[in-house]
Backbone bond lengths (Angstrom), bond angles and torsions (degrees), N, CA, C in turn:
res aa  C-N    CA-C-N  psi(-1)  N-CA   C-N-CA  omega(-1)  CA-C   N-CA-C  phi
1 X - - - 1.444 - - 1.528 109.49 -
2 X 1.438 116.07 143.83 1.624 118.39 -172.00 1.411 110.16 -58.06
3 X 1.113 153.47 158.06 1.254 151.40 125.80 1.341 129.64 -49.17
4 X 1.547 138.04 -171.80 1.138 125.59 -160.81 1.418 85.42 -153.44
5 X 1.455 124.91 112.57 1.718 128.66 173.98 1.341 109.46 -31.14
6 X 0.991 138.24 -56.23 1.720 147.51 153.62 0.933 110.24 -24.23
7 X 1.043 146.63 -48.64 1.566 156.10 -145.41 1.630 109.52 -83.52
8 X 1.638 97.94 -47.07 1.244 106.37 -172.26 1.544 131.00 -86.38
9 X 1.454 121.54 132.80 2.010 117.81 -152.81 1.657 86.55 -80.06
10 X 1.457 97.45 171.94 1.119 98.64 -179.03 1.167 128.69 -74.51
11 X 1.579 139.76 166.76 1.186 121.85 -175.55 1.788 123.35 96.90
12 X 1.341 124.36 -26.06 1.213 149.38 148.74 1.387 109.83 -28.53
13 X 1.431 113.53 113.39 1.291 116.08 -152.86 2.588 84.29 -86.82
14 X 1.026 95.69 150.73 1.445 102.72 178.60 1.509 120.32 -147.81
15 X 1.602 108.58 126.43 1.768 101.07 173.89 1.145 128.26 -106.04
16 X 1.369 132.58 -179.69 1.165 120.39 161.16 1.324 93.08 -153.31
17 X 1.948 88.46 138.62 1.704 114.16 -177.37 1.303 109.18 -68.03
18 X 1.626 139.81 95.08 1.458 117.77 165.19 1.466 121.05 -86.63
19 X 1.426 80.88 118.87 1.824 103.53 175.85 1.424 88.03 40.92
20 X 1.619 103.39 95.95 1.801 132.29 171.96 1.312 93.37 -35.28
21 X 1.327 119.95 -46.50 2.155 100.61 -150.22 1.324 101.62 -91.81
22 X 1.248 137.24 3.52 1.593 149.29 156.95 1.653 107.54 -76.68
23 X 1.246 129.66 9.57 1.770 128.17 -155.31 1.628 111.09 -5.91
24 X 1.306 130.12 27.63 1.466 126.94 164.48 1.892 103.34 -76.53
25 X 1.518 93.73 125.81 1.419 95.85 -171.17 2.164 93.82 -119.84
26 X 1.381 91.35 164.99 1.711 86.18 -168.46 1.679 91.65 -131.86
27 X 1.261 119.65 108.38 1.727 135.92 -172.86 1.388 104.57 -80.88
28 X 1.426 125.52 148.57 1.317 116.44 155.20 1.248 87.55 175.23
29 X 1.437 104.89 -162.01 1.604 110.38 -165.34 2.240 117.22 -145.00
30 X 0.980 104.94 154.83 1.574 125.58 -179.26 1.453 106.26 -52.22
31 X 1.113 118.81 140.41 1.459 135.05 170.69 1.562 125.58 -171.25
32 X 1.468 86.99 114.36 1.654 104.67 -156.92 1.310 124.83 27.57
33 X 1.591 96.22 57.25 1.759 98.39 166.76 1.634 102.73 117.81
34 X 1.216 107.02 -50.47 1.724 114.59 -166.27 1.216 91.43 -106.83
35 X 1.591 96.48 178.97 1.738 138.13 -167.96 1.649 99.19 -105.35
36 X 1.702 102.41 116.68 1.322 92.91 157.49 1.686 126.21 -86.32
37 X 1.322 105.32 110.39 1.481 99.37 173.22 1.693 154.87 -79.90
38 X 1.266 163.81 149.92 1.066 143.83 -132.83 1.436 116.37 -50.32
39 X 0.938 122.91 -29.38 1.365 135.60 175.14 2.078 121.43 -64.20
40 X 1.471 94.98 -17.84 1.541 93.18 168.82 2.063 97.27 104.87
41 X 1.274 110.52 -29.40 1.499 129.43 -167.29 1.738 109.27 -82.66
42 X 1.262 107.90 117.49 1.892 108.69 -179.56 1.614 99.23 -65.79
43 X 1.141 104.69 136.59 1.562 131.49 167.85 1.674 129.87 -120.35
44 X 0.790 119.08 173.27 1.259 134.09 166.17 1.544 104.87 -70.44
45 X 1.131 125.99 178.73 1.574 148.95 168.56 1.402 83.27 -55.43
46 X 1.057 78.30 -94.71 1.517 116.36 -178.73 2.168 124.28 -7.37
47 X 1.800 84.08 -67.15 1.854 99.17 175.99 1.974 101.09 -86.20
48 X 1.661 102.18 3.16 2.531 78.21 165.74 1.277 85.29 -95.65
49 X 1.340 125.53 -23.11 2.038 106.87 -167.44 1.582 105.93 -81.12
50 X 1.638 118.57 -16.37 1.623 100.91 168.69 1.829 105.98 -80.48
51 X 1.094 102.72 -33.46 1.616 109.54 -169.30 2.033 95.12 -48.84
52 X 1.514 95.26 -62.56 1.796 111.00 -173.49 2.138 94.49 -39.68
53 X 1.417 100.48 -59.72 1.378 111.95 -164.08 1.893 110.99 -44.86
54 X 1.995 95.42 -47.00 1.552 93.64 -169.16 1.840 106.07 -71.78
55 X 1.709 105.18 -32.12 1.426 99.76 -179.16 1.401 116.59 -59.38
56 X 1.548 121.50 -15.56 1.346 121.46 177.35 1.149 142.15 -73.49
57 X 1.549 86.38 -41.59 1.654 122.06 -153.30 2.100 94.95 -119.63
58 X 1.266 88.09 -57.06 1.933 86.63 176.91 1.799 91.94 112.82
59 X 1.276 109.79 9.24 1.261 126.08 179.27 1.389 143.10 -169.84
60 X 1.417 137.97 140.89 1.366 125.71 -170.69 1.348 118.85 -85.44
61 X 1.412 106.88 113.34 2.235 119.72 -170.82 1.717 81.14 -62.65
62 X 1.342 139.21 -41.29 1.432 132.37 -138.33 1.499 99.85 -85.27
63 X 1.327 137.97 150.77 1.231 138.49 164.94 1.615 92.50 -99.08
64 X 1.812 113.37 129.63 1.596 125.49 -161.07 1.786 83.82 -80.97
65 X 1.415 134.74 21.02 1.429 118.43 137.51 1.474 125.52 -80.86
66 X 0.871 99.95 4.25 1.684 92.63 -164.03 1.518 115.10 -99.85
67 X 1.543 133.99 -16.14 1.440 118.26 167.53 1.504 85.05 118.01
68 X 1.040 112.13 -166.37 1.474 126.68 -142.84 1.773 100.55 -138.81
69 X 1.789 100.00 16.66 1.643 82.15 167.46 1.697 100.60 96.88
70 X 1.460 109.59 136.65 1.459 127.83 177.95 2.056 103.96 -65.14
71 X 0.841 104.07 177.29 1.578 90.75 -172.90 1.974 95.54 -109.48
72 X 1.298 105.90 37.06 1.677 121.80 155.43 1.299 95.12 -85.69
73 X 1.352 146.77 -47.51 1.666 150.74 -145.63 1.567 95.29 -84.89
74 X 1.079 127.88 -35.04 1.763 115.52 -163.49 1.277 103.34 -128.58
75 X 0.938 118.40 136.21 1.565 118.73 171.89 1.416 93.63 -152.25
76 X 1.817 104.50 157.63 1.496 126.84 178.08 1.423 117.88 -83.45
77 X 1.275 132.12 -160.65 1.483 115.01 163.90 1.769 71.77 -146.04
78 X 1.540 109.36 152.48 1.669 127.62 -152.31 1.916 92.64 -157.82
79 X 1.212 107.03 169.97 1.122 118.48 173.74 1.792 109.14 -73.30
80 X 1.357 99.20 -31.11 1.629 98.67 175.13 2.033 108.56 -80.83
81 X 0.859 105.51 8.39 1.504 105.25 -170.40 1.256 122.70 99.46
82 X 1.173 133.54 -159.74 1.499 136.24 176.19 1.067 131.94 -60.66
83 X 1.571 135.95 87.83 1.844 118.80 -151.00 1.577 77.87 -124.01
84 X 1.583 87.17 146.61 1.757 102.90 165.53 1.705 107.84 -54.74
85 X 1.341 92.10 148.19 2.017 106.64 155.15 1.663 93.63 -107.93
86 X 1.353 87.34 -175.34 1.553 130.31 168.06 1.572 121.92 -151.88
87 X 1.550 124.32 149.85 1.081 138.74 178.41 1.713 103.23 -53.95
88 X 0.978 106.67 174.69 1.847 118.19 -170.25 1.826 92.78 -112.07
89 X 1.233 113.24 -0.45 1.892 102.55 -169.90 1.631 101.23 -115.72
């Protein structure tokens, strides 16, 4: 069953799939609520996958309307292995 970004204490190791058919995945972990992203700075879901995107690309593919990604993009790491999250909104 998905998790809930909230849910998880800090420290919770977390990935995100960039653009699945590229298998470059971007690891890191939960802190109070948010994603720390490459930059060292807590984010949203949403603002580590533009951060991941500009370090990649040199730019954001996402238009900042669009949400933070299907819950294929983030997943937790759990005693059962890698299970999707979801946003808390």
């Amino acid at each position: 069953m998905a998790k809930q970004l909230s849910e998880l204490p800090d420290g919770t190791g977390v990935r995100f799939n960039y653009l699945q058919e590229t298998g470059f995945q971007f690891v890191t972990e939960v802190q109070d609520g948010q994603v720390i992203d490459p930059n060292g700075d807590k984010r949203s879901p949403n603002g580590a996958a533009r951060e991941v995107d500009k370090r990649i690309r040199g730019e954001d593919s996402r238009p900042s309307d669009t949400g933070w990604g299907t819950s294929e993009y983030w997943e937790c790491f759990t005693k059962n292995g890698w299970e999707e999250i979801h946003s808390d909104g």
